[in-house]
Every structure is written in structure tokens, then in C-alpha cells.
N, C-alpha and C positions, 0 to 999 in steps of 0.2 A: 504494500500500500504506500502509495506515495507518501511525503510529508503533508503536504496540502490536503490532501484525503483524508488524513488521520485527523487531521484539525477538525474539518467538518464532522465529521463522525463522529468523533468526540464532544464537541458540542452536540449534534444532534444527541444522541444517547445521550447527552446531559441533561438540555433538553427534554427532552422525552420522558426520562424520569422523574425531574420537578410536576412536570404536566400531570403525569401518573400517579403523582403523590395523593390526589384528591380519595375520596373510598371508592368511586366508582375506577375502575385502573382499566381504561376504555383506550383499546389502540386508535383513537380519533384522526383519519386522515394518513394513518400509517401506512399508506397502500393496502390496507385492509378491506378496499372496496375502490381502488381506485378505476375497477372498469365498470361502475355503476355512475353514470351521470343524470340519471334523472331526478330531478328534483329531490330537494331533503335531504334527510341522513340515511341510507342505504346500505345495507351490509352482507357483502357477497363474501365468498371465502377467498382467502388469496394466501398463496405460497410463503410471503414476506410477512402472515400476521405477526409473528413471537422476532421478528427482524430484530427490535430494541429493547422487548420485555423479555425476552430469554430466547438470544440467539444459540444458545446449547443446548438448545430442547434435543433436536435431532437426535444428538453426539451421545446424550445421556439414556435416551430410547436406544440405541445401535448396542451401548457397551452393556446395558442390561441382558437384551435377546442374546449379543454374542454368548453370554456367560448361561444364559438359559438353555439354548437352542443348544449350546456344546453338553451339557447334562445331558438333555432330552430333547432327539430331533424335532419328535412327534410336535411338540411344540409351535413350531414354523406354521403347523398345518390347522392344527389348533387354533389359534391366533387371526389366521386369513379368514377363518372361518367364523373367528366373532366379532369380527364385523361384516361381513355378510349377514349374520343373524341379525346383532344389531340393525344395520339398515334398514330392513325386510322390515322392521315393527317398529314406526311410529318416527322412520327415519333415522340419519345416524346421530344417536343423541346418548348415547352409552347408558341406555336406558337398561338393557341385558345385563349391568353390569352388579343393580340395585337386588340389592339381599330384602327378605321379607321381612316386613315392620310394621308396626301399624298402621299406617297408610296406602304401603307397598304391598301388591301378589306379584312376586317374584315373576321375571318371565324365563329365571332358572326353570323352575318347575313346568314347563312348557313339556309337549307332547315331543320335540322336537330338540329339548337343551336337556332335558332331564338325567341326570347321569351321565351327560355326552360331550356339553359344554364343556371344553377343559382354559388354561391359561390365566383364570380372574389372581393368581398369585403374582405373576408376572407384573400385571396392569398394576395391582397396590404396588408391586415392588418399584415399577418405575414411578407411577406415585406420590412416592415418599421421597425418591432420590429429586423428584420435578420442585417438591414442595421444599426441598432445605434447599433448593436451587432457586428458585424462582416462584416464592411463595403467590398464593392463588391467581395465579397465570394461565399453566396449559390445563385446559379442560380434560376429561376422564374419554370425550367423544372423541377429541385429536392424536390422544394417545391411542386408542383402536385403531384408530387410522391410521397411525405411523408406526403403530407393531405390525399391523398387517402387510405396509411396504417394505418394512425393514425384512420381517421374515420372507418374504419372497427376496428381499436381494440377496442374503444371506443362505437362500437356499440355490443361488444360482438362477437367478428371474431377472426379469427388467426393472430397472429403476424408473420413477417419476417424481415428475415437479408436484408434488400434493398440496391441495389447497388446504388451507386452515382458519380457525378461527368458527369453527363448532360452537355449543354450550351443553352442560348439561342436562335433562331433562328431569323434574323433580318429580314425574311418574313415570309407570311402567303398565305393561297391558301384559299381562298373561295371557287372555282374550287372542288378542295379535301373536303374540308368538303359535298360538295352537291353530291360528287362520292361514296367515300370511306366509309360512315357510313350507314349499315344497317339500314334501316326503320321497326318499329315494325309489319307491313303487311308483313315482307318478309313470305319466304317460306325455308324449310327446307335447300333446293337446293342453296337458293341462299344465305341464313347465313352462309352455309360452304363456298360457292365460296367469300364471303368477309372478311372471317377469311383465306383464304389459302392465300389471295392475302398478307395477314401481315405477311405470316408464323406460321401460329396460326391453329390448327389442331380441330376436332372434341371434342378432351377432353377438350382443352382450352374451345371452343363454350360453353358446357355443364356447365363446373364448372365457368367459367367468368359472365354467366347467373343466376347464381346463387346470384349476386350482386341484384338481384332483392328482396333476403330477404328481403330489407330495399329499404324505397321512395316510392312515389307513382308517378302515370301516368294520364295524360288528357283525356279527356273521347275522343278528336280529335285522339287519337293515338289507341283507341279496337271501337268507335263507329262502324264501320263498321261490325263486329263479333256480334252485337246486331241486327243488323237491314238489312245488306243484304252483307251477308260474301261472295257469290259466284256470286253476281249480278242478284240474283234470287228473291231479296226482302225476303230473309229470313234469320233467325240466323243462328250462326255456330254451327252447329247441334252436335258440341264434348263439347260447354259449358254446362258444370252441371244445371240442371233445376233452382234451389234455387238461385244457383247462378247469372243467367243468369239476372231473374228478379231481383234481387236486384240490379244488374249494370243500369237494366233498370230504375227504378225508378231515380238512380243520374245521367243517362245521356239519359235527353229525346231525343226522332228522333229530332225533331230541336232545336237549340240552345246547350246553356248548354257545349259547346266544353271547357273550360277553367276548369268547376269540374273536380280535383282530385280523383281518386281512388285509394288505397294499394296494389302494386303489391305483396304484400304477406299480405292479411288482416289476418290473423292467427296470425300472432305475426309482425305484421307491423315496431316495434323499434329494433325485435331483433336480431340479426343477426345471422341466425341458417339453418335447412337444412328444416323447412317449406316450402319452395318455393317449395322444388321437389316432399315432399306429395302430397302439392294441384294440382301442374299438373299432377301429376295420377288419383287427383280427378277431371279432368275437371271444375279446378276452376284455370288456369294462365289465369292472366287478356290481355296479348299481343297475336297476331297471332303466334311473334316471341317466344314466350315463349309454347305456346301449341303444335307447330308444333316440337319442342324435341321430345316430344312422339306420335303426330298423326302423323308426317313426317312418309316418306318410310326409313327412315337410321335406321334401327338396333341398330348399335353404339349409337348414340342419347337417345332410347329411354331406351336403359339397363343402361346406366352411370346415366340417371335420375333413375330409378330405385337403380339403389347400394348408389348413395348419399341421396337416399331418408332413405334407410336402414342405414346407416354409414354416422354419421354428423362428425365424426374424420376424415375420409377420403375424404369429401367434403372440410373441411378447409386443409387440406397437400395441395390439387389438387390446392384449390384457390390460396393458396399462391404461390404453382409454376407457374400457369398459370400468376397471375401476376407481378411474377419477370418478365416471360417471355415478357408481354406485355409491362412492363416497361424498355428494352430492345429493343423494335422496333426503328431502327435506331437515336440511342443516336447521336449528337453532340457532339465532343470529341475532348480532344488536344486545338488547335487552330482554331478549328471552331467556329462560331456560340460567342457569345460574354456571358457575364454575366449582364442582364440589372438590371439597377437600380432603374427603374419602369416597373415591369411585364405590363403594358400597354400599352407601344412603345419604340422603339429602342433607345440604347443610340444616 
């Protein structure tokens, strides 16, 4: 940085801080919404929110996951995954995040997070390191958001510019988590009817599913695709032969619901465009993952195909699809609060 540069800087952040000092600690004009010019105060999210209120947000999210994700990969996958849940209900407002209270029905307890959801350690741990950092700063919903980027770079993914400047959301809808999140049974038909209800279109569907590179699945969530996929008492006659039995042997007809399987056992840690090979080869381990290309939709089954052919153009698609989803009705301005423990309201 130049001398001259640093001068500015330094006043600005100086600057900035005085400004900050009032109780409302409002990045006002911080480029915080600097591509919203219509009238008023407007508040879009933008990459530069935490620029002068804690430019170390990032750095301190990255060396948390590092230390997490080298433990336990599964993590990575974990994490991607809640906030897509988040989003899916009520927006991304790290509403998933809230423990039951008297106010609160957890949307843990969801049909869909219940024992499944893993990561909410991670989130407090970073947290706590955000808050003796940059005390009531980064919101609980921005930190989702940039565990979610960080584990995908970390797991060998694309990077993106992520907007920020989230809030928290002082409710939860259990309701919504048991609506709004597709079940791995669905059907072609009805994974896009729960992507349009977000505004999330067939490219997103395809390239968002593609997060399945990485983590695995409970044998409760394909059991049924082994042993009686059309209520016929028979398998689902698109799984790959080799395949099929080797699922069989880790998840017997009875019991055995809580084994893990890789939903990309091809390169299970890495985050690459494997996933969309295997479900050409009839080996995706989900209903929802196989029915991309056994579905009737066209669309569906050519985008798996091109991201099967072009892993460049599977990470561009990911990273927009998940600005995009990370965008599903943000809390913004004076909404929604900045909590101090991601686990219940201030």
C-alpha cells in the first residue's frame, strides 16, 4: 500500500469508527449498498460490508474451518449444507441456527434437520472468536454464508466474491423447515416446484446438487431405491448393478438406517464435477440426485451432462447459483438484529 493510501485508510477507519461509536454500529454508506440508488436508505448486501468494522472476518472464519474440517472432513459438507437449509426457511437469516426456548420451535427439530443437521459447534466457535474480535459486528446469517464458501474452497471448489451484510432473524418456523426443504425421494417435478418457490430455476437445481461432491448420506435417506423404489418390493431399476449391491451390503433391509454412505464415493473429499459422471453412470446415491437424469426434464439431464464434460463451468454455475441462494430474502437495514449467540435471541 502506498504511503498516501495508508493515510486515507487510516483516517477512513478512523473515521469510521468514531461514526460507529453511536449504539446503532450501522455501516452507513460503506458501500454497503452502494448499487442501490433509488431513493432513501436502501440496503442491498455487498462484499465490502465488514471492509472497516472487521476486515478479519474472513481470515478468522478460514483458520476456524481449517482446524475443523482437518478433524472432520465430513464437516465441509455439513456446513454447505446449512445454509442451504437455512435459506430454504424464511430466507438466509440463520434462523436454523436458534435452539428451542420459549419463544422459539427449533427448526432443528425439523423433519429434514433432525439428527442430521451437523456443524452448529463450528458456527458458536467462530462466534466467539468474531465477538472478542469485533464485538456485535458479523451477524450468525454471514457467518453461514462464509463457512459455507470457505468449506467448499477448502475442499477444493470455487471461490466467490460473497455479499454480506445479512441480520439475524429473532424467529424460527419449524412449520418451514418441514415444508420448504426437499426430501431426497423427491421427484424430478417436484425438486423444481421447491426450487421455483425460492426463485431458484433448473440451472441452480442442477449445479446447487452438485454440492453432493463432498459428504455422505444415511442409508434412511436411498434405503428405499434398494429394496422397493416403486412399492413393488423391488430396486430402482436405473441403479448401476455393482453398485446397487455394494449399497446393499452397508444398508441391510432392516436396521442399519444411521450407516453413512458417499454421495460421490469416486472422490468422496474432493470437491470436483465427479458427482455428475456417476449419475450418468447410475451410481447417484439419492432418488433426488438420479432423477436429474432419469427425470422427464430435458434441461436437467443435458446440464448434468455438460458439467459432467466441463468441471470449469460447473464451478462458475456453483458459485452463481450460490450467490444466488445466498441472497434468498436477506434481513437488511434495521431488520432482524445481530445476535450475540447464534443460539437464541438477544
Amino acid at each position: 500500500m502506498s504511503f498516501i493510501k495508508l493515510i486515507v485508510f487510516v483516517t477512513f477507519s478512523l473515521s469510521f469508527t468514531f461514526s460507529n461509536a453511536h449504539p446503532v454500529g450501522f455501516n452507513f454508506g460503506w458501500g454497503a449498498h452502494h448499487h442501490h440508488h433509488h431513493g432513501g436508505m436502501s440496503f442491498g448486501l455487498s462484499p465490502q460490508f465488514y471492509q472497516f468494522s472487521c476486515p478479519q472476518a474472513n481470515d478468522i472464519v478460514m483458520s476456524v474451518l481449517e482446524k475443523a474440517i482437518a478433524k472432520d472432513i465430513r464437516l465441509a459438507a455439513s456446513l454447505l449444507r446449512l445454509h442451504f437449509h437455512d435459506c430454504f426457511v424464511q430466507g438466509c437469516d440463520a434462523s436454523v441456527l436458534l435452539d428451542d426456548s420459549v419463544t422459539v420451535a427449533s427448526e432443528k427439530n425439523g423433519g429434514p434437520n433432525k439428527n442430521s443437521l451437523r456443524g452448529f459447534q463450528v458456527i458458536d466457535e467462530i462466534k466467539a472468536k468474531l465477538e472478542q474480535t469485533c464485538p456485535h459486528t458479523v451477524s450468525c446469517a454471514d457467518i453461514v454464508a462464509l463457512a459455507a464458501r470457505g468449506s467448499t474452497v477448502l475442499s477444493g471448489g470455487p471461490n466467490w466474491e460473497l455479499p454480506l451484510g445479512r441480520r439475524d432473524s429473532k424467529t424460527a418456523s419449524l412449520r418451514g423447515s418441514n415444508k420448504n426443504i426437499p426430501p431426497p425421494n423427491a421427484t424430478i417435478e417436484g425438486l423444481l416446484t421447491f426450487f421455483k418457490r425460492q426463485g431458484l430455476d433448473d440451472v441452480d437445481l442442477v449445479a446447487l446438487s452438485g454440492a453432493h461432491t463432498i459428504g455422505v448420506a444415511k442409508c434412511a435417506t436411498f434405503k428405499q431405491r434398494l429394496y422397493n423404489q416403486n412399492g413393488n418390493n423391488q430396486p430402482d431399476e436405473n441403479l448401476e448393478k455393482t453398485f446397487y449391491f455394494g449399497l446393499k451390503t452397508m444398508c441391510p433391509k432392516s436396521g442399519g438406517d444411521n450407516n453413512i454412505s458417499p454421495l460421490d464415493f469416486g472422490s468422496p473429499r474432493m470437491f470436483d464435477n465427479t458427482y455428475y459422471k456417476l449419475l450418468l453412470r447410475g451410481k447417484g446415491l439419492l432418488n433426488s440426485d438420479e432423477v436429474l437424469v432419469t427425470g422427464n426434464v430435458r434441461e436437467t439431464h443435458e446440464l448434468v451432462r455438460t458439467y459432467a464434460q466441463d468441471e470449469s463451468l460447473f464451478f462458475e454455475q456453483f458459485a452463481l447459483s450460490m450467490i444466488k441462494l445466498g441472497n434468498l430474502r436477506p434481513l437488511t437495514g434495521f431488520n432482524g438484529e445481530v445476535r450475540k449467540n447464534c443460539r437464541r435471541v438477544n
